[in-house]
N, C-alpha and C positions, 0 to 999 in steps of 0.2 A: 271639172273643178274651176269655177266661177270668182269665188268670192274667200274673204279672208276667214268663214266662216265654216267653208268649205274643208279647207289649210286644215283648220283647229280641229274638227272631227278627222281627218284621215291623223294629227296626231295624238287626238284622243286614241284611237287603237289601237296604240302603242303604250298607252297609261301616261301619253306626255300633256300635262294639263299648263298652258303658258300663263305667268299673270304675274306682271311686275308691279304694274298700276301706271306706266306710263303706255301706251298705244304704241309709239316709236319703237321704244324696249322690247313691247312685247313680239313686234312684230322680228327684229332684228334676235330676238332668242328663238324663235321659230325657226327662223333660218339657219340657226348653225344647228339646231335638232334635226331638222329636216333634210341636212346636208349629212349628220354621224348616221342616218338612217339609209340615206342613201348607198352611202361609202361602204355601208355595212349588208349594203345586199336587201334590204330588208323593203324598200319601196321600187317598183319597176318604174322605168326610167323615163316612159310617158304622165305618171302620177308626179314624180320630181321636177320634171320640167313646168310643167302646167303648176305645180304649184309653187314653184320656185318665180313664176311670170306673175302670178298672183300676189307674194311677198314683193317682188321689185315695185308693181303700180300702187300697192296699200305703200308700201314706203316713201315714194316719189310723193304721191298724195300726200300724206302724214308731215312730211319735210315743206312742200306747198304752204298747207295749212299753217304750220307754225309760224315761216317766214313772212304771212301774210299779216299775223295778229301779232306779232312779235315785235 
């Protein structure tokens, strides 16, 4: 699990479709999903991790981005 697109298909299999309409939003509602899925047994703990590294760097990025046009 690479990329933030990655993220959204393992939580498409879960019927979790994200889309707030801001990038930042969406990425930061992914991760409290991605954290009840966890918690709940339901994603093994190498998929969590790797995709939880993938939400922190699209976040850092996204947070980057704004501060720079902002």
């Amino acid at each position: 699990m690479k990329t933030l697109y990655d993220v959204q298909q393992l939580l498409k299999q879960f019927g979790i479709y994200v889309y707030v309409g801001k990038r930042l939003y969406d990425i930061e509602l992914m991760k409290l999903e991605l954290s009840r899925l966890y918690d709940n047994g339901l994603v093994a703990r190498d998929d969590y991790l790797q995709a939880e590294l993938v939400l922190r760097r699209e976040h850092r990025l996204e947070l980057e981005k704004e501060t720079k046009n902002g």
